[in-house]
C-alpha positions as a Python dict, from the first residue, in 0.01 Angstrom:
ca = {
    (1, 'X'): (0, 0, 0),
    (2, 'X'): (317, -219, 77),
    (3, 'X'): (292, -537, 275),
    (4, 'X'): (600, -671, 465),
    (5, 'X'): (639, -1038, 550),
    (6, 'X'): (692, -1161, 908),
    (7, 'X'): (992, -1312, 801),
    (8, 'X'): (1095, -943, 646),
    (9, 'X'): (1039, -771, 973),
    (10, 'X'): (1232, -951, 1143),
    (11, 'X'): (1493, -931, 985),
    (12, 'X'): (1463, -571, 929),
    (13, 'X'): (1390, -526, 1305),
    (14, 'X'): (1717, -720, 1347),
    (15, 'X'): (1907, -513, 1097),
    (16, 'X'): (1814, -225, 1298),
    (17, 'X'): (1894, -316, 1660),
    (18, 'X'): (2250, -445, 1491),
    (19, 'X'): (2281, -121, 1371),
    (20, 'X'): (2187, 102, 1611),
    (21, 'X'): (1841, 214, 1429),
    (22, 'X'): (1609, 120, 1677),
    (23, 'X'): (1432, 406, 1627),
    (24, 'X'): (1468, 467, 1243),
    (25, 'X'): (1230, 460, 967),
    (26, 'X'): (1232, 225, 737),
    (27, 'X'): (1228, 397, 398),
    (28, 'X'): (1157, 216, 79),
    (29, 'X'): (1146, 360, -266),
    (30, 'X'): (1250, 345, -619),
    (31, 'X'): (1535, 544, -806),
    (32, 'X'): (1585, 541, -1190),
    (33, 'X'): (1886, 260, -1269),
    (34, 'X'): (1933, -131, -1360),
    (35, 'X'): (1890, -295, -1689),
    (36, 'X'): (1537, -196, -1661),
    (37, 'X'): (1491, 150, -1553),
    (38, 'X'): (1403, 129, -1203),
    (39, 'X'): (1586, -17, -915),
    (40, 'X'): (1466, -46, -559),
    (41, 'X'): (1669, 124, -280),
    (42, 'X'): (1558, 7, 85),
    (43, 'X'): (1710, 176, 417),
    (44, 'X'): (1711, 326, 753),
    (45, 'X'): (1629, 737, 793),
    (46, 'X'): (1553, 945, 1077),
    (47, 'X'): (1393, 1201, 860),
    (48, 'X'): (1066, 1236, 726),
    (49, 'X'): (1000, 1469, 452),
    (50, 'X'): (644, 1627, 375),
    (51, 'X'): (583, 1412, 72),
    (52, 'X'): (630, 1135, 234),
    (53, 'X'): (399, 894, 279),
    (54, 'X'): (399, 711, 672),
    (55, 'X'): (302, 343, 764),
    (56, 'X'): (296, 114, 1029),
    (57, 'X'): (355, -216, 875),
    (58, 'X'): (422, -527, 1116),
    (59, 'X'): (530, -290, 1421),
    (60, 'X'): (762, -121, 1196),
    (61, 'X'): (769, 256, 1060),
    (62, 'X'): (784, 314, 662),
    (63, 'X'): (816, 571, 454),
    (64, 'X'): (769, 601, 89),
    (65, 'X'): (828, 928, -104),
    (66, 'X'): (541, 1025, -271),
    (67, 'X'): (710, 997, -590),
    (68, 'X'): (793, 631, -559),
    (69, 'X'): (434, 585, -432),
    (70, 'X'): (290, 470, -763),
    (71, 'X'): (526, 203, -853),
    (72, 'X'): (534, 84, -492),
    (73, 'X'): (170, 22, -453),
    (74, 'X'): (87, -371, -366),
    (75, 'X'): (508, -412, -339),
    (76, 'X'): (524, -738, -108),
    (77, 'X'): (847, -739, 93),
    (78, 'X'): (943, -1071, 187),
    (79, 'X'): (1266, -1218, 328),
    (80, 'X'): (1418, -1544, 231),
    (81, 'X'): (1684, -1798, 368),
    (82, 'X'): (1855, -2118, 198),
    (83, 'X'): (2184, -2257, 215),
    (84, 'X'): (2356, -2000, 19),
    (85, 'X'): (2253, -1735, 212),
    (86, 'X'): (1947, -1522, 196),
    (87, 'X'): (1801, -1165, 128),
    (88, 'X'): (1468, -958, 44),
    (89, 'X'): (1214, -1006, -232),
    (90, 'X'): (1059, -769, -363),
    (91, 'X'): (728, -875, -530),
    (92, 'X'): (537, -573, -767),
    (93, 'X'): (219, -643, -908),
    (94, 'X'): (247, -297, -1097),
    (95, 'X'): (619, -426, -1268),
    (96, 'X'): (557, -473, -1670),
    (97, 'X'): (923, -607, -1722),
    (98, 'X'): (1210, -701, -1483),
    (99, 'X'): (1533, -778, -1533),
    (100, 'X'): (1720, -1119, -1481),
    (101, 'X'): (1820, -1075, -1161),
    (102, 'X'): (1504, -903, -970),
    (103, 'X'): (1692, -544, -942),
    (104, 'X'): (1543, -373, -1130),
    (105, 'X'): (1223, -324, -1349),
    (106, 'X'): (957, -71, -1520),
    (107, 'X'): (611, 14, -1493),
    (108, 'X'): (356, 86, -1750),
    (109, 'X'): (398, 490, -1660),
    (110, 'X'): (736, 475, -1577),
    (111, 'X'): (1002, 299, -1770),
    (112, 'X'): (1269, 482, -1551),
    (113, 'X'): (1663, 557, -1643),
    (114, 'X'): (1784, 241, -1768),
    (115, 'X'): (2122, 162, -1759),
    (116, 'X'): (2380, -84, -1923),
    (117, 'X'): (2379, -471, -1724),
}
């Protein structure tokens, strides 16, 4: 369903010792926003709900709610560094539009809440 980088869960891993998460989920899903409709939203839980969907993805636990499921499916999660700084990628084979930026985007069943840029 989602693949994550080794360069991703690294960092992630990192994020969460830094944090005090050690032990936390990762949770990844998609909420209706951005200049497109849909924006990801990426984070640490403790909770898992029963329409949540659990994986085990480069040593680290993920869930997806099983309504972000659909527009998640193939997601690559990747993590990159340059000299201005760096951050996560998200790449979505099932993304019909995005916006400028990479925030936030639509899918051919879902076009979201889009918002003004």
């Amino acid at each position: 369903m989602i693949k994550i980088s080794e360069a991703a869960a690294t960092q992630i891993k990192k994020m969460m010792e830094d944090e005090g998460q050690k032990d936390a989920y990762l949770r990844v899903g998609v909420q209706g926003g951005g200049c497109t409709g849909l924006s990801y939203a990426m984070g640490f839980d403790s909770e898992v709900n029963d329409e949540d969907q659990t994986l085990e993805i480069q040593g680290l636990k993920v869930v997806v709610d099983g309504e972000s499921a659909p527009a998640l499916k193939g997601v690559e999660i990747d993590y990159k560094q340059n000299m201005m700084g760096g951050g996560f990628t998200l790449d979505n084979p099932n993304a019909i539009a995005n916006c400028g930026c990479g925030a936030s985007f639509r899918t051919a069943t879902n076009a979201g809440k889009p918002e003004d840029c």
